[in-house]
VOPAGU-2260 file (C-alpha; in pm, 1 decimal, decimal comma):
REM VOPAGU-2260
SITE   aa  ch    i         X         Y         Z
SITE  UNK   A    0    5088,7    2315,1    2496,9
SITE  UNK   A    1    5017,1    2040,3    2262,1
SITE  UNK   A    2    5330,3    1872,4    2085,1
SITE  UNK   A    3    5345,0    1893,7    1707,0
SITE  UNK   A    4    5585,5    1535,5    1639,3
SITE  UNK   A    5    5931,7    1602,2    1518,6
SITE  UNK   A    6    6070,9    1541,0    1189,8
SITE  UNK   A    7    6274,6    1181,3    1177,6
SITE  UNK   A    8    6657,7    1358,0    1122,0
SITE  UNK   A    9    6575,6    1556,5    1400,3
SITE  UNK   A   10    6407,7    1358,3    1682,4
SITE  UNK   A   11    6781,6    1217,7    1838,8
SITE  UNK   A   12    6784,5    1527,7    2043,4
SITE  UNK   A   13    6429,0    1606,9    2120,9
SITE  UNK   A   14    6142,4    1412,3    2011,8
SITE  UNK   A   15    5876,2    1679,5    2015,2
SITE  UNK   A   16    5831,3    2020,8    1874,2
SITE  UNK   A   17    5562,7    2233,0    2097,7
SITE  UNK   A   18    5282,4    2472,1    1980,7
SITE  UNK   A   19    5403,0    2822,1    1924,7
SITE  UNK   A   20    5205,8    3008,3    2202,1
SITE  UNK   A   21    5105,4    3298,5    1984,8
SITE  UNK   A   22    4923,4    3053,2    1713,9
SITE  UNK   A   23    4790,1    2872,0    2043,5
SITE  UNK   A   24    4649,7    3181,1    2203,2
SITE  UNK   A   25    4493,9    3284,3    1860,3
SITE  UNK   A   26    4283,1    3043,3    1818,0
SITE  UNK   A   27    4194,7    2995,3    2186,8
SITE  UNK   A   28    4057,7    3356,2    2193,4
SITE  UNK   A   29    3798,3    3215,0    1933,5
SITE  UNK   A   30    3715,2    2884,2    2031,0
SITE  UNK   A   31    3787,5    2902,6    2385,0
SITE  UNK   A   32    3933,9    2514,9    2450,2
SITE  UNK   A   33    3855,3    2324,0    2736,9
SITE  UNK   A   34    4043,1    2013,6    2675,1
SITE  UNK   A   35    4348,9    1915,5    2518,5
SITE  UNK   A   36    4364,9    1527,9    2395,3
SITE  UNK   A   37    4746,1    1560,3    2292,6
SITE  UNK   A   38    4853,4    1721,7    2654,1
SITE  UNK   A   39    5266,5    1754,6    2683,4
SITE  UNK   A   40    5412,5    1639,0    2854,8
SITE  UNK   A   41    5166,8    1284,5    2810,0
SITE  UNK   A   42    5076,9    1139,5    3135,3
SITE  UNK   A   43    5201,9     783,2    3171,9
SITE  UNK   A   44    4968,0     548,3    2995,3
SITE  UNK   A   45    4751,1     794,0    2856,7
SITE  UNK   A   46    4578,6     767,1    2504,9
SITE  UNK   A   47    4359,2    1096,8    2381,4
SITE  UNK   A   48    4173,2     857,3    2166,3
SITE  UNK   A   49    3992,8     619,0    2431,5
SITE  UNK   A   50    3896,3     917,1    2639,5
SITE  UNK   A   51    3591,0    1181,1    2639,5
SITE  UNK   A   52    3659,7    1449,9    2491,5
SITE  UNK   A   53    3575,6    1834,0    2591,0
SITE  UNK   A   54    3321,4    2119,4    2485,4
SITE  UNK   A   55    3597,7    2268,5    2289,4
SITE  UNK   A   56    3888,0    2097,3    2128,3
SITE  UNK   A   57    4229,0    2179,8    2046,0
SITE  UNK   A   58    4430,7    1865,8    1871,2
SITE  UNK   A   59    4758,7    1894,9    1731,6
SITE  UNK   A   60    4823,2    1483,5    1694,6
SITE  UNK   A   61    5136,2    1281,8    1607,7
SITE  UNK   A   62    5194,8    1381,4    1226,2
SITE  UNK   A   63    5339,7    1046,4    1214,1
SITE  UNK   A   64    5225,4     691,1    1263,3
SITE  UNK   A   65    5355,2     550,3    1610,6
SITE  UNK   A   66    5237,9     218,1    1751,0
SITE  UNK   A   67    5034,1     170,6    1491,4
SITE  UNK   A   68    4865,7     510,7    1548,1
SITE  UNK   A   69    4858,5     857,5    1356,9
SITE  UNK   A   70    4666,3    1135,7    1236,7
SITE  UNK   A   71    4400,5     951,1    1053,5
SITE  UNK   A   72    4269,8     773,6    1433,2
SITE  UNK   A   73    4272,7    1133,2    1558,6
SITE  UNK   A   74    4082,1    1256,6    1251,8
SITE  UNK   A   75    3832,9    1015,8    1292,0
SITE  UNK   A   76    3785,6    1078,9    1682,6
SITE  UNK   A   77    3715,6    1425,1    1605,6
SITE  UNK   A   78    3478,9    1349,1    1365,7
SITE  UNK   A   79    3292,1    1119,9    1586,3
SITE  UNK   A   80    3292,8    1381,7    1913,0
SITE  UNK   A   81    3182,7    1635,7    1669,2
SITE  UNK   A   82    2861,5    1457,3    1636,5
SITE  UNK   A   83    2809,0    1457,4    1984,9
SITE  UNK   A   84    2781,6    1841,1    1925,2
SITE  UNK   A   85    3139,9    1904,4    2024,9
SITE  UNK   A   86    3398,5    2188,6    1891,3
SITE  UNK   A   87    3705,0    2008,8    1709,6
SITE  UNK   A   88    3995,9    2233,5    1574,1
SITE  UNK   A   89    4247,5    2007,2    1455,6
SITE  UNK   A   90    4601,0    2081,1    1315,4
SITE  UNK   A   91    4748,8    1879,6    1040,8
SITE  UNK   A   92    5040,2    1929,3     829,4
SITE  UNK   A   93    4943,3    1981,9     436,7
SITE  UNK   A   94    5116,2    2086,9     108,0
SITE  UNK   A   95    5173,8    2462,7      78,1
SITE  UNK   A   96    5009,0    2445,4    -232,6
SITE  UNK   A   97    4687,2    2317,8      -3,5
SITE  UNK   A   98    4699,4    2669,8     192,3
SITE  UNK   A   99    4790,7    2869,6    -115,1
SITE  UNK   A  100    4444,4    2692,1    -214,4
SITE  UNK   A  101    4259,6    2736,9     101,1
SITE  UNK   A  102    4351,9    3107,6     164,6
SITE  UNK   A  103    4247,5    3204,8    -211,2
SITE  UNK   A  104    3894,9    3092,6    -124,8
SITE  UNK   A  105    3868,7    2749,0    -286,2
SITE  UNK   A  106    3559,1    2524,5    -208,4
SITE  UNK   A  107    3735,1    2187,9     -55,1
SITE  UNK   A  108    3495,6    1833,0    -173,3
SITE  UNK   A  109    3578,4    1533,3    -130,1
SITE  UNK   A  110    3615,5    1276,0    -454,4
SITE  UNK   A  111    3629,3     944,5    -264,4
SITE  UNK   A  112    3943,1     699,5    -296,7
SITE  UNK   A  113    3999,3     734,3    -726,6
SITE  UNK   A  114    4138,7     481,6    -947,7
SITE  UNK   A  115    4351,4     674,9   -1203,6
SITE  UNK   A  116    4329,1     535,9   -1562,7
SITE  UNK   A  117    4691,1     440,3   -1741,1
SITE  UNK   A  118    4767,4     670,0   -2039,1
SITE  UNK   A  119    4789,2     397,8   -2266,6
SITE  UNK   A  120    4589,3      67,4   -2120,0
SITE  UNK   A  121    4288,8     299,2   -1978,3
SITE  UNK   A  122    4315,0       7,4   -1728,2
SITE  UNK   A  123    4302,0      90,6   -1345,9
SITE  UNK   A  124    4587,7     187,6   -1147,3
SITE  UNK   A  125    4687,1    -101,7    -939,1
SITE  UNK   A  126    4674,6    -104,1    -563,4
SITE  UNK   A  127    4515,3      84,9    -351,8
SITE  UNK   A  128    4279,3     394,9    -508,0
SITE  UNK   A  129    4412,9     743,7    -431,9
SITE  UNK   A  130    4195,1     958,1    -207,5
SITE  UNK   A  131    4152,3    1247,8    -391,8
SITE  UNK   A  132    4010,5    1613,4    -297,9
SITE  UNK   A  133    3894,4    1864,8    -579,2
SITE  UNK   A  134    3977,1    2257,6    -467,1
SITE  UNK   A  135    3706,2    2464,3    -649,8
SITE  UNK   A  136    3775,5    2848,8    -782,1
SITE  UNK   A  137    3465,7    2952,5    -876,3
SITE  UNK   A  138    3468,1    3218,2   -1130,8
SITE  UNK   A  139    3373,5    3541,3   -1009,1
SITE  UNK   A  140    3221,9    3890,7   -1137,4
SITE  UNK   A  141    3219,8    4249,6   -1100,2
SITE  UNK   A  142    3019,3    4341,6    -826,8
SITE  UNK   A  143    2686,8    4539,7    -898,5
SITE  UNK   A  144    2704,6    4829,2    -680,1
SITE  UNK   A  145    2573,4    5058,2    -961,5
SITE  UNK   A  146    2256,1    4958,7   -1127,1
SITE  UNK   A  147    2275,3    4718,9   -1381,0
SITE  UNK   A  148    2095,4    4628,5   -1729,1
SITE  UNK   A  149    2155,8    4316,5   -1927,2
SITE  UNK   A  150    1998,2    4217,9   -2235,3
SITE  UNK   A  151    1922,7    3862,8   -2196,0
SITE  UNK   A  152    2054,0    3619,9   -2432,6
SITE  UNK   A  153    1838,3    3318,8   -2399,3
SITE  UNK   A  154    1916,0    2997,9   -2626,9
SITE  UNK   A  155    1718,5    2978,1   -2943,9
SITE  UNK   A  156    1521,7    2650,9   -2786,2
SITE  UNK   A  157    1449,2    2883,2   -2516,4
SITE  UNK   A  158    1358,4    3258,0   -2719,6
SITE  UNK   A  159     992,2    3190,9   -2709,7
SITE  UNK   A  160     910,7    3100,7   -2373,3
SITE  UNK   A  161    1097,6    3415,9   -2290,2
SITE  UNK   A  162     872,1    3619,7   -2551,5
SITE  UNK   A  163     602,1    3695,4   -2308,4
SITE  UNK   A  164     425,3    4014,4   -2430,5
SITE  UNK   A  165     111,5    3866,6   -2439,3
SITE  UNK   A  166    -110,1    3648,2   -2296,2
SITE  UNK   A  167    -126,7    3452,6   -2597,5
SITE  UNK   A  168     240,0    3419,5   -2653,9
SITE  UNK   A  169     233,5    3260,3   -2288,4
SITE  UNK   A  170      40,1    2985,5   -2359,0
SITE  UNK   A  171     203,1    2891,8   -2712,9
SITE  UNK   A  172     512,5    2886,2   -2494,9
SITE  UNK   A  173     395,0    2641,4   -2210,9
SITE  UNK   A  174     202,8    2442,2   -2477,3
SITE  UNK   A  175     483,4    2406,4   -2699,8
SITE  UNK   A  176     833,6    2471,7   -2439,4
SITE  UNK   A  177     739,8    2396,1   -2120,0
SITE  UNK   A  178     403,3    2296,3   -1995,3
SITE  UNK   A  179     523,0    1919,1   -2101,9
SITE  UNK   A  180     830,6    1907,2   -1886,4
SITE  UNK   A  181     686,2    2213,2   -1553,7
SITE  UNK   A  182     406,8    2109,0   -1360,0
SITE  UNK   A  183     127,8    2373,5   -1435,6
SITE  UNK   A  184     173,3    2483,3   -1079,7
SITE  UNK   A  185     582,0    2563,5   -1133,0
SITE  UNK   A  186     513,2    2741,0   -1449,6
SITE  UNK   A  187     272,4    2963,3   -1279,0
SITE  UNK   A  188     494,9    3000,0    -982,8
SITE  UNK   A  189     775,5    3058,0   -1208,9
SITE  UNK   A  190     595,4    3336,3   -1419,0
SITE  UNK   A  191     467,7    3522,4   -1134,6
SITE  UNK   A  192     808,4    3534,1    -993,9
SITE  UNK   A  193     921,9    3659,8   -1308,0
SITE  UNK   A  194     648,9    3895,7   -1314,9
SITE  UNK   A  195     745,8    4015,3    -971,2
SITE  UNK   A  196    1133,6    4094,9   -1103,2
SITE  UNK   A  197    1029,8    4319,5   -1391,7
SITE  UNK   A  198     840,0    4573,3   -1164,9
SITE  UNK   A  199    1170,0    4643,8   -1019,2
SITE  UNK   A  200    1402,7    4596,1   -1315,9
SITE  UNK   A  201    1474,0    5003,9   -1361,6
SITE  UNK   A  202    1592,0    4984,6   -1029,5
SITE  UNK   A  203    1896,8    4738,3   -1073,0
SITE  UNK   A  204    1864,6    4588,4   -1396,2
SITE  UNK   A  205    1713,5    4249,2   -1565,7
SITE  UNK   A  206    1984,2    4054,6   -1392,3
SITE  UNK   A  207    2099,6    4245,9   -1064,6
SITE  UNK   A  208    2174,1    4024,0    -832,6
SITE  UNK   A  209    2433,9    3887,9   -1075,0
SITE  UNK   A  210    2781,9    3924,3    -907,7
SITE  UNK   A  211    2655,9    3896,8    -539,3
SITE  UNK   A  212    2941,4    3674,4    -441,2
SITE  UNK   A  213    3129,9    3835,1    -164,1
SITE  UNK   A  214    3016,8    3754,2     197,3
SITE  UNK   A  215    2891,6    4053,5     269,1
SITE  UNK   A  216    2662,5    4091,7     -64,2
SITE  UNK   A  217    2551,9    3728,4      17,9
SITE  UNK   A  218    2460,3    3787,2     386,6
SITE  UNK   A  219    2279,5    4074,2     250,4
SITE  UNK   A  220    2081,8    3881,3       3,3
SITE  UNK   A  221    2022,0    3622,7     290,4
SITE  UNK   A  222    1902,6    3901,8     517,0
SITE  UNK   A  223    1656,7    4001,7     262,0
SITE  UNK   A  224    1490,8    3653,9     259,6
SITE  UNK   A  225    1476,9    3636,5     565,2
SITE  UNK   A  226    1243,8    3959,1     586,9
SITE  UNK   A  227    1045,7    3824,6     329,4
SITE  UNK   A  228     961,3    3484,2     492,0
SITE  UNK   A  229     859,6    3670,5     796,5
SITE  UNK   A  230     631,0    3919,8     598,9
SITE  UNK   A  231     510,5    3601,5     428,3
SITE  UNK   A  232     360,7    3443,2     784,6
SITE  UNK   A  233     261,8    3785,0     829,6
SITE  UNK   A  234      21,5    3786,1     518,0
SITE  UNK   A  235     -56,6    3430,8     602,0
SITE  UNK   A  236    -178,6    3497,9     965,8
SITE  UNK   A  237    -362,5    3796,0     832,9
SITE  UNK   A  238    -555,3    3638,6     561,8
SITE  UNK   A  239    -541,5    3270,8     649,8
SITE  UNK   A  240    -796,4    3133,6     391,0
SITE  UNK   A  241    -665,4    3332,4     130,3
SITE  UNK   A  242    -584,4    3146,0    -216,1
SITE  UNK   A  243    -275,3    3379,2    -277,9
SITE  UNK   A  244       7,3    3473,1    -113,6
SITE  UNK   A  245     233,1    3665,7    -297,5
SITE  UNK   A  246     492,7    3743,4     -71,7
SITE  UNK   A  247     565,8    3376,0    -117,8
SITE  UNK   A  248     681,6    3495,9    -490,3
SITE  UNK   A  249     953,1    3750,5    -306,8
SITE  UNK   A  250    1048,3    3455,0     -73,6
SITE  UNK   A  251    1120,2    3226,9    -416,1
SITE  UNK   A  252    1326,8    3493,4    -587,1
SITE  UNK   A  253    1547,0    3621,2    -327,6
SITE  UNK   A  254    1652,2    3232,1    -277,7
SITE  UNK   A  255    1732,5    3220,7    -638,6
SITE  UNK   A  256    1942,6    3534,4    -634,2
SITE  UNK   A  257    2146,4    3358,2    -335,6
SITE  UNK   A  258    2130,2    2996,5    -604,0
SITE  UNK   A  259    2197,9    3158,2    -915,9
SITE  UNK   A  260    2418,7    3476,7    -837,4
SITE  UNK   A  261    2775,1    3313,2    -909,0
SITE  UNK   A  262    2629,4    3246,2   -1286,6
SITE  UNK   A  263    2654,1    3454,2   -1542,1
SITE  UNK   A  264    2422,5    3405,9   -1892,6
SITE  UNK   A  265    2719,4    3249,7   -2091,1
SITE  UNK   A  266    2719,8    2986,3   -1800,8
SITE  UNK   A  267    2361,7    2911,2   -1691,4
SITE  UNK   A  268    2229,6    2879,5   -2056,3
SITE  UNK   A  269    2427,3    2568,2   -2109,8
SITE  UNK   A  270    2283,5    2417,0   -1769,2
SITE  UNK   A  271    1913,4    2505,4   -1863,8
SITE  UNK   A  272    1943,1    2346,0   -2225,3
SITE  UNK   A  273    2065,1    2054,6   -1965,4
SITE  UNK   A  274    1785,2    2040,5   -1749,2
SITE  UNK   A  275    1604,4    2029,7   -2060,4
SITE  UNK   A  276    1665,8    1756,5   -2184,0
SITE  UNK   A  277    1733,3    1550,3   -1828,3
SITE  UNK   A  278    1384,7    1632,2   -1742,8
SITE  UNK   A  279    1246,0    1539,3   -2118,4
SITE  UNK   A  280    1488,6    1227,7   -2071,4
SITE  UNK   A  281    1273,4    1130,0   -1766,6
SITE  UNK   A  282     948,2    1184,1   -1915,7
SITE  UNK   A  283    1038,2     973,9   -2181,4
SITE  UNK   A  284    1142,7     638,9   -1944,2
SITE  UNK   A  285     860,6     721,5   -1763,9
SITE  UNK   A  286     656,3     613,0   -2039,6
């Protein structure tokens, strides 16, 4: 059993608290450890961090600093056998509120070390920065089990491009929308992608992939490009010289479905006016 270390009012009478077996055996029956680098009681001499460590890795280290040593050297160990391929689960005290996070879903990203502004000054704090981690909730939506249809709300700077009736609408649109910010080759792409949606829109909708957030409705739309990418080598190998493929165009929608599925119109519109004008910005430095 690895030792979890003690807390300070406590550690007169016994300095270490072990592993309780049943969250031990838990986890074992998962990940199947083959070493232990915190081993109690610690041989003589012994230090988990100069050794090799095993296939599979159960660490419960020191949760406090001792001879100059604590969590953050095991932390980094782990990090570095885990790049020699190796399993790693480590176990490391955290706020409740951090679980309370973790256990409702939240997306964990690191922030760096952060330099908080004063209120007043807008100077930097002084000292050290904080390191700081963000804990994402994505928004999510109802899923789509029954078919849905969605009238698509497009911003005005947008309308035309989507006004695609005819042929000659089209072009006005690339001339005047797009065709100077997409390469001729995206727009096509794009519009035969597009083209390839509509043929099944009575079946689930103008937007129904829209709410495909849980992991099964995500493995599902993951499963479905992976179909696609095979049938794609399979009308590659069967017409090699061909100067079409369009099961390539199922292949580049279902990956936007898994992209684009957490958005809804109210929140991707504002990111597409963005992309906008980045991409005009760019043109524009670029001369």
């Amino acid at each position: 059993m690895t030792p979890a270390r003690q807390p300070q009012y406590e550690r007169d009478w016994e300095p270490y608290w072990l592993t309780p077996p049943d969250v031990y055996q838990k986890l074992n029956a998962e990940f199947h450890f083959d070493f232990d680098p915190c081993p109690f009681p610690k041989p003589e001499g012994y230090n988990g961090l100069n050794v090799e460590w095993g296939n599979s890795n159960y660490v419960n280290p020191p949760f406090h600093r001792e001879n100059g040593i604590g969590p953050t050297a095991f932390v980094r160990k782990a990090i570095e056998e885990n790049k020699k391929g190796k399993t790693v689960v480590l176990t490391i005290p955290t706020q409740s509120y951090v679980n309370l996070l973790l256990e409702a879903g939240a997306e964990v990203r690191s922030l760096g070390r952060v330099r908080w502004l004063h209120t007043v000054t807008r100077e930097p704090m002084k000292g050290g920065p904080s390191p700081i981690t963000a804990f994402i909730l994505r928004a999510t939506h109802t899923s789509p089990r029954a078919p849905v249809s969605i009238k698509m709300r497009m911003p005005p700077d947008l309308e035309e491009f989507w006004l695609r009736e005819h042929d000659a609408q089209v072009a006005k649109a690339a001339r005047e929308q797009v065709l100077g910010i997409m390469r001729p080759h995206v727009l096509y792409f794009a519009l035969c992608m597009e083209e390839k949606l509509r043929k099944h829109d009575q079946d689930r909708g103008e937007r129904g992939w829209v709410g495909y957030v849980s992991e099964e409705e995500v493995e599902y739309l993951f499963n479905r490009l992976k179909n696609e990418v095979e049938e794609l080598l399979k009308e590659i190998k069967k017409n090699p010289l061909s100067k079409q493929f369009p099961e390539s165009r199922d292949v580049g929608n279902f990956a936007m479905m898994i992209d684009t599925a957490h958005f809804s119109d109210a929140e991707i519109n504002p990111m597409i006016r963005e992309l906008m004008r980045s991409l005009r910005g760019a043109q524009e430095e670029q001369g």
